[in-house]
The first five atom37 places (N, CA, C, CB, O) and aatype in JSON, in Angstrom:
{
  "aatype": [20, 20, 20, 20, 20, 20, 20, 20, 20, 20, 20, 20, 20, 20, 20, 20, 20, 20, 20, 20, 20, 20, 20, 20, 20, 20, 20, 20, 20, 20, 20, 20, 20, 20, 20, 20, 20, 20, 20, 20, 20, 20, 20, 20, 20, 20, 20, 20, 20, 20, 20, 20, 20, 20, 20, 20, 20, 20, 20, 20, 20, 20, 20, 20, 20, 20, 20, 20, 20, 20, 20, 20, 20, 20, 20, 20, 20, 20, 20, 20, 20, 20, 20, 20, 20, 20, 20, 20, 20, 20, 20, 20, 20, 20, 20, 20, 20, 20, 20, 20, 20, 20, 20, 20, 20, 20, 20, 20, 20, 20, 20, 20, 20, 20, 20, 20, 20],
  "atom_mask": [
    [1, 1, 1, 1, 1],
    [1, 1, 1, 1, 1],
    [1, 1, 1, 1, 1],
    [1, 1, 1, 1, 1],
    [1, 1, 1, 1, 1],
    [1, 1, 1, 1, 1],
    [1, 1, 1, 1, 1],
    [1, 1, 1, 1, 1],
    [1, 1, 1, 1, 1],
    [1, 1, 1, 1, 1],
    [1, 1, 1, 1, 1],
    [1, 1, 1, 1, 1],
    [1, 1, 1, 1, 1],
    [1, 1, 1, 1, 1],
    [1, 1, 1, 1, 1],
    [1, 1, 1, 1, 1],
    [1, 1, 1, 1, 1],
    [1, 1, 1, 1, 1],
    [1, 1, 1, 1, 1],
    [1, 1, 1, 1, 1],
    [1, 1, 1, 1, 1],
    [1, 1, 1, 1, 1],
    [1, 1, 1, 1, 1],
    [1, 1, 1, 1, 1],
    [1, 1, 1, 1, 1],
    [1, 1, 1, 1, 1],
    [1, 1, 1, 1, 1],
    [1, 1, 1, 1, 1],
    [1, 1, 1, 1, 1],
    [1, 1, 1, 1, 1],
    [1, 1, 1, 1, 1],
    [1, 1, 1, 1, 1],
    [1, 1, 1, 1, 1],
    [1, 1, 1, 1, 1],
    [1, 1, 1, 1, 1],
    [1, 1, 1, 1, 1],
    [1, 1, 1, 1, 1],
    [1, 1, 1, 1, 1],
    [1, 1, 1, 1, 1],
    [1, 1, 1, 1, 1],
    [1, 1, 1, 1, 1],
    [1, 1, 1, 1, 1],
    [1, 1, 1, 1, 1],
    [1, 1, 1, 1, 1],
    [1, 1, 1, 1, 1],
    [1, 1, 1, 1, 1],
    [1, 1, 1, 1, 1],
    [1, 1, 1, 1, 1],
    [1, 1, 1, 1, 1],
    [1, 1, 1, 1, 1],
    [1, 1, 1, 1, 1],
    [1, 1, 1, 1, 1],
    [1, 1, 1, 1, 1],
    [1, 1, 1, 1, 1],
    [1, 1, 1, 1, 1],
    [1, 1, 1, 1, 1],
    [1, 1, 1, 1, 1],
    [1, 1, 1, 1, 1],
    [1, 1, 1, 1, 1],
    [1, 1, 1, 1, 1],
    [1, 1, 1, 1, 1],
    [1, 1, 1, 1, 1],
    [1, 1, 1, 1, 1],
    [1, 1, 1, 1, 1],
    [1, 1, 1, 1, 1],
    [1, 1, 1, 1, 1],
    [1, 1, 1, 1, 1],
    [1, 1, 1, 1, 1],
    [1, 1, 1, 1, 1],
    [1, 1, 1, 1, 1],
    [1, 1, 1, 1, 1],
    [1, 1, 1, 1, 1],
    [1, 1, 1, 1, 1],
    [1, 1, 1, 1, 1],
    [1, 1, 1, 1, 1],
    [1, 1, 1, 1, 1],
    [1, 1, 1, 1, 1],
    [1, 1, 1, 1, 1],
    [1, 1, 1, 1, 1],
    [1, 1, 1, 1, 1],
    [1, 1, 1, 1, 1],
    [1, 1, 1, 1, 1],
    [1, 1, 1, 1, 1],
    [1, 1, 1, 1, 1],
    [1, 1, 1, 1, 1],
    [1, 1, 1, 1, 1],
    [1, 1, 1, 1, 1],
    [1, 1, 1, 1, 1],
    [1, 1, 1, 1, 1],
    [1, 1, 1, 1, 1],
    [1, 1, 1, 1, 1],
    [1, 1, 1, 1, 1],
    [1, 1, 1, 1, 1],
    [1, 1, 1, 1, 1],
    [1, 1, 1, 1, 1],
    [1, 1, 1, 1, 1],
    [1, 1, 1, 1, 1],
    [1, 1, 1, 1, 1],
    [1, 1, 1, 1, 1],
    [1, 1, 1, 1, 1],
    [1, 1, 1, 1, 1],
    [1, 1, 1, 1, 1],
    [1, 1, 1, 1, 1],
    [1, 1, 1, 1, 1],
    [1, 1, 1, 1, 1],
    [1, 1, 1, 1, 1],
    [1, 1, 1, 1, 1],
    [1, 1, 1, 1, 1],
    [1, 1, 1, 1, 1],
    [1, 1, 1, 1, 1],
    [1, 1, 1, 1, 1],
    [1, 1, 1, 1, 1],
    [1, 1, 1, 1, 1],
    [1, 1, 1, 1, 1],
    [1, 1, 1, 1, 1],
    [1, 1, 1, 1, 1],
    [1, 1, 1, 1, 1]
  ],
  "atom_positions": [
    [[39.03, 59.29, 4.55], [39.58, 60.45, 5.21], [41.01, 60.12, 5.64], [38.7, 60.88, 6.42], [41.41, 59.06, 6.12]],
    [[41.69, 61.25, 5.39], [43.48, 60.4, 5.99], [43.05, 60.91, 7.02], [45.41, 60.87, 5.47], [41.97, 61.42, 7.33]],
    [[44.49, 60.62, 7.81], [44.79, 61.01, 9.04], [45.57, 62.03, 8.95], [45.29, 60.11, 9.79], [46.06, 62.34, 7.86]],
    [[45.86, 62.82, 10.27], [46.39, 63.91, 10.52], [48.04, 63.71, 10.16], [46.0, 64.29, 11.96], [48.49, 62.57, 10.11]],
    [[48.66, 64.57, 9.98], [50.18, 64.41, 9.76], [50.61, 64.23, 11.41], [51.0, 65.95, 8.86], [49.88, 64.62, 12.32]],
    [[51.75, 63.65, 11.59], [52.16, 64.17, 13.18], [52.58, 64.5, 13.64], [52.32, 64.01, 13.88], [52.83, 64.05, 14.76]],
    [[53.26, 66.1, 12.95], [53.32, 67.08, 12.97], [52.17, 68.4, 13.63], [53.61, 66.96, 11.92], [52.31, 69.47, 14.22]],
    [[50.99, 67.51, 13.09], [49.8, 68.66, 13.51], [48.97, 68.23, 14.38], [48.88, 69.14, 12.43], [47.9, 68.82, 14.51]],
    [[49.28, 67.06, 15.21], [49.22, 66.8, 16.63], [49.62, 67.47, 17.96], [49.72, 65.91, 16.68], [50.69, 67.95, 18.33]],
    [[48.46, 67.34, 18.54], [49.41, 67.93, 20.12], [50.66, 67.26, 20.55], [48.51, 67.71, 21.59], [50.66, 66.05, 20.31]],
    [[51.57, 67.65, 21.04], [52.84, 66.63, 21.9], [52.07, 65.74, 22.55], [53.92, 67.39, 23.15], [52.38, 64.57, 22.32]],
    [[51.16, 65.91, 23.29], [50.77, 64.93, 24.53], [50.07, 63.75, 23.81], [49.67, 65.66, 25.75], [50.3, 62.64, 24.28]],
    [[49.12, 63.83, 22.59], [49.06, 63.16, 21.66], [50.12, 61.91, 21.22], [48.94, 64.05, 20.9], [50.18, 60.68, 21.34]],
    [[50.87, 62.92, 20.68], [52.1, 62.03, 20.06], [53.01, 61.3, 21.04], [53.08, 62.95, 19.24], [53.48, 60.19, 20.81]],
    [[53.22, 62.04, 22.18], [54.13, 61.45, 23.21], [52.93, 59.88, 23.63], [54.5, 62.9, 24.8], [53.24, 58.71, 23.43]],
    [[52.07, 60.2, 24.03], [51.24, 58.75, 24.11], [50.84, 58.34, 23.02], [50.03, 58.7, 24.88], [50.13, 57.42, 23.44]],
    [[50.74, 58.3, 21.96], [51.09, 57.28, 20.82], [52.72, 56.75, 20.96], [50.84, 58.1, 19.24], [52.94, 55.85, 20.14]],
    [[53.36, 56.93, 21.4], [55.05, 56.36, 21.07], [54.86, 55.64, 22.41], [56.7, 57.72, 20.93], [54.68, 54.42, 22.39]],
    [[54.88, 56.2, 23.39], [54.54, 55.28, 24.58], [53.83, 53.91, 24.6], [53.8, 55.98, 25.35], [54.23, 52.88, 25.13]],
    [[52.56, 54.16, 23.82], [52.04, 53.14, 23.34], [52.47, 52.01, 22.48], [51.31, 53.56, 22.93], [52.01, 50.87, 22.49]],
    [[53.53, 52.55, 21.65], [53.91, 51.99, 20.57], [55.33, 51.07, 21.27], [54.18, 53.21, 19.31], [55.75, 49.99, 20.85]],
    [[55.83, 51.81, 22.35], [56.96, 51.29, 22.78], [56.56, 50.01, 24.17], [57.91, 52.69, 23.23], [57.27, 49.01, 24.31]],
    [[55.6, 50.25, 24.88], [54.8, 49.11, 25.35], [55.05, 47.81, 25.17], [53.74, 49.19, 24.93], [55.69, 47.0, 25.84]],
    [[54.34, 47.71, 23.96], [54.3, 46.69, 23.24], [53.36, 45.45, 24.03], [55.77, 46.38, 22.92], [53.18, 45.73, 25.21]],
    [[52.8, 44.28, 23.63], [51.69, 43.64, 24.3], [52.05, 42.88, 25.69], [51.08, 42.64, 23.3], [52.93, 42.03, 25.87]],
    [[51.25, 43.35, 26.5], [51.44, 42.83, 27.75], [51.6, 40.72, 27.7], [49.91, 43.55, 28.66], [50.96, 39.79, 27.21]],
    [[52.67, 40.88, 28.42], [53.11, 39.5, 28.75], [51.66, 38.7, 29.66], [54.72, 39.65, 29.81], [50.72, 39.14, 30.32]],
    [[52.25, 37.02, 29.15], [51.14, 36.2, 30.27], [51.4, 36.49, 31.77], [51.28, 34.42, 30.15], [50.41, 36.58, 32.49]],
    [[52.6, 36.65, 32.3], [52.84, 36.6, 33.75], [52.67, 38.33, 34.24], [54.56, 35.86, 34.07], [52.92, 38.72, 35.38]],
    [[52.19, 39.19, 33.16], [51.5, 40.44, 33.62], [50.41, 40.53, 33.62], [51.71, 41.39, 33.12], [49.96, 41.23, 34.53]],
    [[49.51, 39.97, 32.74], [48.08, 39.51, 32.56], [47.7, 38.67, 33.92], [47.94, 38.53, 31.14], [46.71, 38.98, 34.58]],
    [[48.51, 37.66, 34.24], [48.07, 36.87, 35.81], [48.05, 37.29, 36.91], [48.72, 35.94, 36.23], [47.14, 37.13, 37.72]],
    [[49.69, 38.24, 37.16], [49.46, 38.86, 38.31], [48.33, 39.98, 38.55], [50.6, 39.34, 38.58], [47.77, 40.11, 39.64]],
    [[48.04, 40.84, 37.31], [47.09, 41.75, 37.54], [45.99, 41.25, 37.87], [46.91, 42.51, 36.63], [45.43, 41.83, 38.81]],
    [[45.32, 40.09, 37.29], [44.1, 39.65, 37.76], [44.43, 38.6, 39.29], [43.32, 38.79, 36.38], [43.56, 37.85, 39.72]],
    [[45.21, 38.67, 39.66], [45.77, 37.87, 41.12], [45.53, 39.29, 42.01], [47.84, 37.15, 41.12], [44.95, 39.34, 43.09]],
    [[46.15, 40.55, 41.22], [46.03, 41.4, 42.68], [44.95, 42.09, 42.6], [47.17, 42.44, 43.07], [44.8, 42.88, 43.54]],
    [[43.35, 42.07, 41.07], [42.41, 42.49, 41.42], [40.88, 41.45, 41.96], [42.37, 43.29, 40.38], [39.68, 41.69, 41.96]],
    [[41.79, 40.11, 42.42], [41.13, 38.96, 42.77], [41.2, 39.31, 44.11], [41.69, 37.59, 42.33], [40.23, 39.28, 44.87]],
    [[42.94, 39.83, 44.58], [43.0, 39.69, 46.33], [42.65, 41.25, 46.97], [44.87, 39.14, 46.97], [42.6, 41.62, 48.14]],
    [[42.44, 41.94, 45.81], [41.85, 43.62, 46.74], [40.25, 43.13, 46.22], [42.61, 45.87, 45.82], [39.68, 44.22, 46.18]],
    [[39.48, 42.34, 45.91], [38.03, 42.23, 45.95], [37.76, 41.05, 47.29], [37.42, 41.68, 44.26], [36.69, 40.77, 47.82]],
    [[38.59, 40.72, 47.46], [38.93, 39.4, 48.74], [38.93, 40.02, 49.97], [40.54, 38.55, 48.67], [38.09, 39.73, 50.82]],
    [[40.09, 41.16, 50.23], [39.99, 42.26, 51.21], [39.4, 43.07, 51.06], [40.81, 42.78, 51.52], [39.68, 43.93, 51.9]],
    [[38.45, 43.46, 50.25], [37.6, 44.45, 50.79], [36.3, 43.7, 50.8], [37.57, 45.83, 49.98], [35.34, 44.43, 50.54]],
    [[36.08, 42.71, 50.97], [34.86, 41.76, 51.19], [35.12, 41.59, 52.69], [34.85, 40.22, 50.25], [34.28, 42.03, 53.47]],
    [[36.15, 41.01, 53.13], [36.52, 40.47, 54.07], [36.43, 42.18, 55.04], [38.02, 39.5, 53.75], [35.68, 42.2, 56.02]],
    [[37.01, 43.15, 54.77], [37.34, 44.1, 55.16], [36.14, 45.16, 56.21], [37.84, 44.54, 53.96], [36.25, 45.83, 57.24]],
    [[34.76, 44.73, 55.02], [33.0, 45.53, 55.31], [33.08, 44.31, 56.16], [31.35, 45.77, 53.81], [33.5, 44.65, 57.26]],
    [[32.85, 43.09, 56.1], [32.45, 42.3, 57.1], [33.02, 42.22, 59.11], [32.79, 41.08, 56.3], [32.42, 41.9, 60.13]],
    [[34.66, 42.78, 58.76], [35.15, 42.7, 59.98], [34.96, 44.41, 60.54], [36.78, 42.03, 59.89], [35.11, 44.82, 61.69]],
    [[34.71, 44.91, 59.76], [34.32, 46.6, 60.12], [32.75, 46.47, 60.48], [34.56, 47.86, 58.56], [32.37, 46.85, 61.58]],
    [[32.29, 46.2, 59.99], [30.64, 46.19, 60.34], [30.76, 45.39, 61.55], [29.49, 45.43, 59.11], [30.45, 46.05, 62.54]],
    [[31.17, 44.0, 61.84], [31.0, 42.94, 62.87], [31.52, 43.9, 64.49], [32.21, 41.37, 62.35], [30.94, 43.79, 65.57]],
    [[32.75, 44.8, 64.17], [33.24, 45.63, 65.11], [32.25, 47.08, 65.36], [34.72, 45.92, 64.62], [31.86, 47.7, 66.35]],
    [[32.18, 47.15, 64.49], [30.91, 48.48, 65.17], [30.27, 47.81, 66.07], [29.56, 49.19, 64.07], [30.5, 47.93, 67.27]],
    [[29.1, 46.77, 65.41], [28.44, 46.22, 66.18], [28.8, 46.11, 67.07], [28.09, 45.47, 65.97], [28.24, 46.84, 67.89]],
    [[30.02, 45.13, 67.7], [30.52, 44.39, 68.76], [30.27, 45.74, 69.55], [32.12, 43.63, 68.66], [29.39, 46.06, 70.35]],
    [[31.41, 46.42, 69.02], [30.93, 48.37, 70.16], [29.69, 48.81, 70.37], [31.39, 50.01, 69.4], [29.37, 49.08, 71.53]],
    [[29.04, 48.93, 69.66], [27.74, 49.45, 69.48], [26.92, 48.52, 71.07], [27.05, 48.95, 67.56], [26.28, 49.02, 71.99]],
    [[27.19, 47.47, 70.89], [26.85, 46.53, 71.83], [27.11, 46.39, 73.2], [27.2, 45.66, 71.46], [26.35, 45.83, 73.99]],
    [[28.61, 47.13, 73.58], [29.09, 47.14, 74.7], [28.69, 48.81, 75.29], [30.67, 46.65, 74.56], [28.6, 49.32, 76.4]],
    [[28.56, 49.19, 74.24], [27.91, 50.88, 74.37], [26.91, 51.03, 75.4], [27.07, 51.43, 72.96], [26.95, 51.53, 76.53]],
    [[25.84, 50.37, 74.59], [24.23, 50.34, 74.92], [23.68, 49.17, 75.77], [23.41, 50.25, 73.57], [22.56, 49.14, 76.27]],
    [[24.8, 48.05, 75.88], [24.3, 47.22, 77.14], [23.37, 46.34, 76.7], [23.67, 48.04, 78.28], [22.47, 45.79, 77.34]],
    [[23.78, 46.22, 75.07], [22.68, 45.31, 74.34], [23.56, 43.85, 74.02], [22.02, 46.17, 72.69], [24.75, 43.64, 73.76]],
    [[22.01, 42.7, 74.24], [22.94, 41.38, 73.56], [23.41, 41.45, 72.24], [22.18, 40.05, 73.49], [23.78, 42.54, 71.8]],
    [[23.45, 40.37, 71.51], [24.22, 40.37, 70.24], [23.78, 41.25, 69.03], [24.25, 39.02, 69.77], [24.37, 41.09, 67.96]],
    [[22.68, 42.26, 69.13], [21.78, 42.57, 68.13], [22.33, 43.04, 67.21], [20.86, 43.31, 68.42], [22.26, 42.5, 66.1]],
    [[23.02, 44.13, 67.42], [23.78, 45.53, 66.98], [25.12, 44.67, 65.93], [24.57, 46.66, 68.76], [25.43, 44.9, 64.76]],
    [[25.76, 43.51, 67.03], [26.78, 42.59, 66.28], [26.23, 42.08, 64.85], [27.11, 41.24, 67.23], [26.84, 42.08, 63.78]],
    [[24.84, 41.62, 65.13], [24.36, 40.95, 64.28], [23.85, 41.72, 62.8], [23.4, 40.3, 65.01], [24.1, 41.26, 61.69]],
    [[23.34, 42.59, 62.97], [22.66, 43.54, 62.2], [24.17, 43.8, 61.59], [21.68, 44.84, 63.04], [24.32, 43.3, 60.48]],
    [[25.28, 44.49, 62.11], [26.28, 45.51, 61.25], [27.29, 44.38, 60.86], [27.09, 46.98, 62.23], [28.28, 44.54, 60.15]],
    [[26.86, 43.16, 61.46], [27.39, 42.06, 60.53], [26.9, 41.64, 59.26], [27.38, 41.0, 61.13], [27.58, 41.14, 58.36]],
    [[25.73, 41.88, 59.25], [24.87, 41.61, 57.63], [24.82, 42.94, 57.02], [23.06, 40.99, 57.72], [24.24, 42.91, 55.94]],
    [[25.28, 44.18, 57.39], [25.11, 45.31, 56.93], [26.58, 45.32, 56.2], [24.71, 46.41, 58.04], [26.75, 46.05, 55.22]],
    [[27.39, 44.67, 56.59], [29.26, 44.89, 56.53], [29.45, 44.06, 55.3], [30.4, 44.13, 58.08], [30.12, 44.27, 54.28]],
    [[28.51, 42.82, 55.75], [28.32, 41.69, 54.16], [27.68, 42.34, 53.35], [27.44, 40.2, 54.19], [28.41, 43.29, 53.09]],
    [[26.82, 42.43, 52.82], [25.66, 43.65, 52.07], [26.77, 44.33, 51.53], [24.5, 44.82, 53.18], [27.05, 44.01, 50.38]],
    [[27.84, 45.65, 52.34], [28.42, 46.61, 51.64], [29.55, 45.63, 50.94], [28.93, 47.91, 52.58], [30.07, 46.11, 49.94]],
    [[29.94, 44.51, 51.28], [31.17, 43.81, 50.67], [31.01, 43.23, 49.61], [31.73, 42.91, 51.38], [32.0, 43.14, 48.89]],
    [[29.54, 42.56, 49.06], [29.08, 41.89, 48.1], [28.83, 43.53, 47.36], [27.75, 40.68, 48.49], [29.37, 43.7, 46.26]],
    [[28.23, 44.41, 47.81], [27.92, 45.61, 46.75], [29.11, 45.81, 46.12], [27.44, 47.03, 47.37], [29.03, 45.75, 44.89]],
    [[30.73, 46.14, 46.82], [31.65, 46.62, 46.41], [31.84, 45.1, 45.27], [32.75, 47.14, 47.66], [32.04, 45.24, 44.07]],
    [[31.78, 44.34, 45.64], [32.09, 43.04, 44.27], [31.62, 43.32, 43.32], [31.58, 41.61, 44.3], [32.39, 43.4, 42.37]],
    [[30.28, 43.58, 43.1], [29.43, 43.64, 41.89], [29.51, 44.63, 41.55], [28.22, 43.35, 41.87], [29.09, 44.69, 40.39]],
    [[30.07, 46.25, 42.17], [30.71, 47.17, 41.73], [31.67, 46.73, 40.35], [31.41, 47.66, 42.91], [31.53, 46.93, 39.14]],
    [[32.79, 45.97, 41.24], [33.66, 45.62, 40.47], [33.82, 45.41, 39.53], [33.97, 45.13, 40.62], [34.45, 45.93, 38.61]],
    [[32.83, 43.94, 39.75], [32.3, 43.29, 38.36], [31.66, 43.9, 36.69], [31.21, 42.59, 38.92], [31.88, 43.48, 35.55]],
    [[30.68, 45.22, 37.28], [30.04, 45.5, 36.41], [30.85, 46.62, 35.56], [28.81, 45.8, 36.93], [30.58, 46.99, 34.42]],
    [[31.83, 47.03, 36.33], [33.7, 48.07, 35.75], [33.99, 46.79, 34.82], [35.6, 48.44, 37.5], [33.94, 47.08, 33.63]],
    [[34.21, 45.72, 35.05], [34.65, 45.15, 34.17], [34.25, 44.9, 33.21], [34.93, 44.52, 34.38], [34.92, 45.13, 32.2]],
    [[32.82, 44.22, 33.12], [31.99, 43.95, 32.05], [31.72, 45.11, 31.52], [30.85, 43.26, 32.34], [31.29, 44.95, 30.38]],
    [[31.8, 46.44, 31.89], [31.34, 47.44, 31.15], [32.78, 47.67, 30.08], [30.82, 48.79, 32.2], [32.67, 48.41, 29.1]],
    [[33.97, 47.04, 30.34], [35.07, 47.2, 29.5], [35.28, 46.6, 28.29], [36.0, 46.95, 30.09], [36.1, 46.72, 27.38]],
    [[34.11, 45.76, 28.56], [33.97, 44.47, 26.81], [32.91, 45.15, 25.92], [33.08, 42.38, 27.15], [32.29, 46.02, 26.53]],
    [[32.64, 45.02, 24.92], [31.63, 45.44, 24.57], [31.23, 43.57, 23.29], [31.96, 47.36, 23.86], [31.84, 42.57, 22.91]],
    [[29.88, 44.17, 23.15], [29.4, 42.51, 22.64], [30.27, 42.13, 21.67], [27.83, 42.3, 21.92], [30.66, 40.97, 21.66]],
    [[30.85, 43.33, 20.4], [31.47, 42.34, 19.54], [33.09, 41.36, 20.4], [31.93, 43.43, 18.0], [33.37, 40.17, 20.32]],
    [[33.71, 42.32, 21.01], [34.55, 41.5, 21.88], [34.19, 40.3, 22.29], [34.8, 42.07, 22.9], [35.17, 39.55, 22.35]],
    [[33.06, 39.74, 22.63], [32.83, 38.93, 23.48], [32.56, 37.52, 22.61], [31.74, 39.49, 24.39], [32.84, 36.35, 22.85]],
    [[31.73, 38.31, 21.26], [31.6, 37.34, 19.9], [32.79, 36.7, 19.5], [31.17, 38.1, 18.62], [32.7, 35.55, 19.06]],
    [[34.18, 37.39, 19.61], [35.24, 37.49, 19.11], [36.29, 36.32, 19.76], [35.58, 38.89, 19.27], [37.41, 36.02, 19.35]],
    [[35.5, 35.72, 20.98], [36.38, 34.95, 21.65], [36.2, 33.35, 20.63], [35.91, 34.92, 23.5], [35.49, 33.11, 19.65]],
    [[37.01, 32.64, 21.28], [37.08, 31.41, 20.25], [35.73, 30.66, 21.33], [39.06, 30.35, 20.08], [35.14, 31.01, 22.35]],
    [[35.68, 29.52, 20.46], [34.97, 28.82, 21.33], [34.93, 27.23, 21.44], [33.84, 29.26, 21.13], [34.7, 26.5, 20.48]],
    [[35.17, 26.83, 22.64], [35.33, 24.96, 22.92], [35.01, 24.31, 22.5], [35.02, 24.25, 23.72], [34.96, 23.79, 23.61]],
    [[34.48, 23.3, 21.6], [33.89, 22.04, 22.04], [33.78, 21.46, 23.32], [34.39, 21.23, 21.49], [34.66, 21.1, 24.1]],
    [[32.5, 21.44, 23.39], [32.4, 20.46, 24.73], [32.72, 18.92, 24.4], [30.79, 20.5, 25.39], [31.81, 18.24, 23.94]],
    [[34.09, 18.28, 24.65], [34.63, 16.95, 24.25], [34.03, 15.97, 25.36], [36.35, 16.93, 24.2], [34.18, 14.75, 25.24]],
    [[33.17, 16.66, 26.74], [33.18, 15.32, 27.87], [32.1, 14.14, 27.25], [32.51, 15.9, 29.68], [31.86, 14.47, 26.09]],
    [[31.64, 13.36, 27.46], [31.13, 12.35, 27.3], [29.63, 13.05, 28.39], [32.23, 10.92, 27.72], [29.8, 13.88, 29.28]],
    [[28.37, 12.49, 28.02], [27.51, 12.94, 28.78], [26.81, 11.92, 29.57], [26.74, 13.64, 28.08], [25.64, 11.58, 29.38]],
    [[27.51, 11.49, 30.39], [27.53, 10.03, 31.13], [27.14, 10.21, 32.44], [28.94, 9.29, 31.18], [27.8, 11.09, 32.99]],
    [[26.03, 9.53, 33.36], [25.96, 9.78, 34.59], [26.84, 8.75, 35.41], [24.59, 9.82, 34.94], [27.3, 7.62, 35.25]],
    [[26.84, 9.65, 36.29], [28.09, 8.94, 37.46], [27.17, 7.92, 38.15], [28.88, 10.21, 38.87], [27.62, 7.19, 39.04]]
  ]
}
């Protein structure tokens, strides 16, 4: 089957094919930082449920005239939502490979020696 002429494309079509084309492949020091700044927004928002949950509690606590309970509980509730948002993450990503990709990578030799210390 050919392809369409591109002429008998939409503009928005064609305008993102040239865009694309003018791109060209992302550099190593764009490839690093992106995974640096989706390493440190999964860092802060881990960190983020934990100090939000730990503060309800703390309030929740001074509210009701209760010991640490409320701290404690919306402290494991704050962890809970921070590990969920990770594996959120995670599974966006892995859902972006598909198996032959993954076949496609090269693969090591393991060169170490299998020696106990």
């Amino acid at each position: 089957m050919t392809e369409p002429r591109s002429d008998e494309l939409p503009f928005e079509a064609r305008l993102a094919a040239a865009r694309k084309r003018a791109e060209g492949p992302a550099t190593p020091r764009e490839v690093a930082g992106s995974a640096f700044a989706k390493g440190t927004k999964l860092a802060v928002e881990l960190v983020a449920g934990v100090l939000v949950g730990a503060a309800i509690g703390f309030w929740l606590d001074r509210l009701l005239d209760t010991s640490p309970i409320f701290l404690i509980g919306m402290f494991l509730l704050g962890l809970a939502a921070g590990f969920n948002n990770l594996m959120r993450a995670v599974r966006q990503e892995n859902a972006k490979f598909t198996q032959a990709d993954l076949e496609a990578l090269p693969v090591v030799e393991d060169d170490d020696e299998d020696e106990k210390w």
